[in-house]
N, C-alpha and C positions, 0 to 999 in steps of 0.2 A: 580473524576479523579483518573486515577490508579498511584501505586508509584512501579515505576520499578526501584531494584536496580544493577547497573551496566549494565542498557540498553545499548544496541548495534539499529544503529541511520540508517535505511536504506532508501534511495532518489532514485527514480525513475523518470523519465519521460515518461508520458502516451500520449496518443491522445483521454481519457476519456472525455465527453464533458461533456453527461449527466447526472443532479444533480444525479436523481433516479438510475440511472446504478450506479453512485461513490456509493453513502447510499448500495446498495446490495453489492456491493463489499468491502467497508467499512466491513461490519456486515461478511461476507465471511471469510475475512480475520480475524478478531477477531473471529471468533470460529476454524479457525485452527492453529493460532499463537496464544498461550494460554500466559493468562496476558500480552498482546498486546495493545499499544495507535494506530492506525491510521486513516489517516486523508488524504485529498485529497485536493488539495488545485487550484480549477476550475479555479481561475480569473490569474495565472501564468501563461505564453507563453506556458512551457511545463506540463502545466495539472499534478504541481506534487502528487507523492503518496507521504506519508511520512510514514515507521512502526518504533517502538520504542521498543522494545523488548528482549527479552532476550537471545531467540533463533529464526533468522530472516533469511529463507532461502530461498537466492535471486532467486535461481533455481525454486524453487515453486511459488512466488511470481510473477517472467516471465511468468513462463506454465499456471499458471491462469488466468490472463489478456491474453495472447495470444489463450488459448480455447473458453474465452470468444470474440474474435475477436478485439482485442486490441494490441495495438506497446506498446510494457513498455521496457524501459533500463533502465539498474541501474547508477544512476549519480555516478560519483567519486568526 
């Protein structure tokens, strides 16, 4: 596991369902949010993403899942 110091905590709600789509997007997301934890968390009503990071930006984060044909909002 990675040790982010002073990680910034970002919650999402997806309509991701599938495991294998999450795992790509998973892996997606850690090679462009660099020293990144994330995770998806499927059996949650709104399919959340979760990124842990340092510099987390929600703007890219949206435009990615939504290229990919995906609803993502940022929880508050």
């Amino acid at each position: 596991m990675k040790t982010i110091i002073n990680p910034v905590v970002e919650v999402f709600k997806t309509n991701v369902q599938d495991p294998s789509e999450a795992k790509m997007l998973v892996d997606l997301f850690q090679k462009l949010i660099t020293n990144s934890f994330v995770n998806f968390d499927l059996d949650d009503c709104d399919k959340v993403l979760r990124i842990e990071g340092i510099d987390v930006c929600t703007q890219l984060v949206t435009g990615i899942l939504e290229d990919h044909g995906y609803i993502c909002e940022l929880l508050e």
